[in-house]
N, C-alpha and C positions, 0 to 999 in steps of 0.2 A: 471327792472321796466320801463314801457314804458306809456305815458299818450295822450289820445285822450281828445283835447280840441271843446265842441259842442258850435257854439256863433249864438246868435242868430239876430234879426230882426236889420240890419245896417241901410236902409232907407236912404244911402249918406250921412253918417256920418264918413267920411273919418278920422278925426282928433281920434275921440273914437275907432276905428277900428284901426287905426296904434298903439294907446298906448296899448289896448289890446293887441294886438300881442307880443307888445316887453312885458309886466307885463307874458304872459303863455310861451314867451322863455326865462324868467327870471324863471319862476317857473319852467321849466323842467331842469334848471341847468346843460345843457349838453346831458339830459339822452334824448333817441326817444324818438318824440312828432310826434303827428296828430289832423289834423283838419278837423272838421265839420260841415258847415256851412247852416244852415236851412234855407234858402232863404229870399227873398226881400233884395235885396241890393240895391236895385232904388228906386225913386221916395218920393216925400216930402222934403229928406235933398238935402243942395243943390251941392253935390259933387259926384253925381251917377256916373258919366265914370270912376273918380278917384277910385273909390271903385272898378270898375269891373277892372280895371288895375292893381290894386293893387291886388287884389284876383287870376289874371289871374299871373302875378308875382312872387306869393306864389306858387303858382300850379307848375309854371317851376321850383322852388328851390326843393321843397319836392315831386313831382308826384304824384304818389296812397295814399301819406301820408295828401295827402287836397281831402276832398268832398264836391262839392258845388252843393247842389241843388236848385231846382226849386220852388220858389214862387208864389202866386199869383199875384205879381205885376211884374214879369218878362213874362208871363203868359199870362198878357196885354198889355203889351208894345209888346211884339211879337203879338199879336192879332192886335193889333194898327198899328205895322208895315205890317201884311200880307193884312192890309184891311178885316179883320176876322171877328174883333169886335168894338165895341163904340168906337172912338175914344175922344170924350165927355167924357163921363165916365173914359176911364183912365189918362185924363187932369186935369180932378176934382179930381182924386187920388193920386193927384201928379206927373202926368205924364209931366206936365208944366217945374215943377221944373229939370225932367231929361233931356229933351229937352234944358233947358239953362244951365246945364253942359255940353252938346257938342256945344253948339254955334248952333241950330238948329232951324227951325221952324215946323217940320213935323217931323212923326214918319219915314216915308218910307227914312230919310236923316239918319240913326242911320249907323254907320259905319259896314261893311258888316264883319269883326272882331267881332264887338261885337255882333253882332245879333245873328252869326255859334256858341261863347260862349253861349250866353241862349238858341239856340237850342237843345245844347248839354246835357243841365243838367238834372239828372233826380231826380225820383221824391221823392225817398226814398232811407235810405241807411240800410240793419242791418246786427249790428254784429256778432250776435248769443246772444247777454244780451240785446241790444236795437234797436230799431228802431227808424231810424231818419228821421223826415218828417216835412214840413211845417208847415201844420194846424192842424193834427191831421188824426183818423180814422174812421170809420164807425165801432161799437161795436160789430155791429151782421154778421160782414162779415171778413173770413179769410184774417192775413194779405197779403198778396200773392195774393187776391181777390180784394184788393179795385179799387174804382170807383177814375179815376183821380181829377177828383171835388173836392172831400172831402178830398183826400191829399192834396189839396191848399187851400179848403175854409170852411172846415165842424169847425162851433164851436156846435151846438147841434146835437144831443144827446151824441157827447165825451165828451165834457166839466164837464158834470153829471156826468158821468159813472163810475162806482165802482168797475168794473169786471176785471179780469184778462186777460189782449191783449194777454198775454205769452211774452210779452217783454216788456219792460218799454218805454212808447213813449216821444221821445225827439221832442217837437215840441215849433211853436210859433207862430204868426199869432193873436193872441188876446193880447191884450198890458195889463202891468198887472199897474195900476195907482201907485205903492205904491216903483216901482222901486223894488222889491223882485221877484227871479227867485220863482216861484209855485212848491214845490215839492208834488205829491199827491205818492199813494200807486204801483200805476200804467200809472202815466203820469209824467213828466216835463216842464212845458211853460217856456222858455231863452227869451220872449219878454218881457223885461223890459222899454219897452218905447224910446228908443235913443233919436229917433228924434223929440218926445216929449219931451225933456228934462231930461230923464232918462236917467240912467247909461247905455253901452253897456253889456252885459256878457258872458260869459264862464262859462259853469261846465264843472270841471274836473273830468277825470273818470280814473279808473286804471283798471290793468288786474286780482285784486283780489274781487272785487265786484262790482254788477252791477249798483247801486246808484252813483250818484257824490260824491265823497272824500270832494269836496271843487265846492267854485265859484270865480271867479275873474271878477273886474269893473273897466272901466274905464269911469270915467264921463264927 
């Protein structure tokens, strides 16, 4: 028995991110674990380097056994850095708050380390039961097809949708107010809010069914 833990929107919430880790290396008791982590780990809370340090950390310990994808708010912060995009706009998103987790005042000062990491991430990950991504998908397009956009920023028409993706999407990008991971027929939102004061989470998944077993928080 081996369990993949999916956590979703950190947002530089370093302190709920470390006790997560150790409550899902608590709950695998020894047995193989793997992690999957649906992006935005910057911006808003105020500990974004430490989280990407942390993550990048994890990654040396376990290898192939941590996935860490790509966000919309990494997305911009790379944008920000390239001179690509608003940098206004990813300020206002929080992009402030990751700036003074490095002691910084401009994007283009973000350590050449951490930038090669958000370059690197992509955008989706599947197992053959699920599909893990950001924001979600576009319904009427194979998954293997989608438009980068909407794996980082699409909330409608997925958020409705009742249809069968053929995998169950593990995504997060929409914060859910109530502090409760969103389990539907055919999706799962993990944004429980952190940096809003919500709990961080984890669902747990096993290699006997495709739904999570369980979820674990730490607040």
């Amino acid at each position: 028995m081996s369990f993949t833990y999916a956590i979703g929107d950190i947002h530089g919430c370093l302190d709920k991110l470390r006790s997560l880790l150790v409550r899902c290396e608590m709950h695998a008791d020894g047995r193989p674990l793997a992690f999957v982590f649906v992006g935005d780990y910057i911006d808003r809370g105020p500990q974004s380097s430490a989280v990407i340090d942390c993550l990048i950390d994890l990654k040396a310990q376990l290898g192939e056994n941590v996935v860490t994808l790509m966000g919309n708010h990494e997305a911009m912060a790379l944008a920000a850095f390239d001179g690509s995009g608003p940098v206004r706009l990813w300020l206002a998103q929080g992009g402030l708050a990751t700036l003074e987790s490095y002691g910084i005042a401009e994007a283009r000062e973000l350590p050449s380390a951490h930038v090669d990491w958000l370059r690197a991430l992509p955008l989706s990950y599947d197992d053959g039961r699920r599909f893990f991504v950001h924001a979600g998908v576009d319904p009427v397009t194979p998954l293997d097809a989608q438009d980068d956009f909407d794996l980082l920023r699409i909330r409608e028409p997925f958020l409705s949708y009742g249809g069968d993706h053929g995998r169950l999407i593990v995504h997060g990008h929409t914060p859910l107010a109530d502090g409760v991971p969103e389990l539907r027929g055919n999706r799962l939102n993990l944004d429980t809010g952190a940096v809003f004061g919500g709990p961080l989470t984890a669902a747990v998944f096993d290699d006997a069914q495709t739904e999570p077993i369980g979820f674990l928080q730490a607040e």
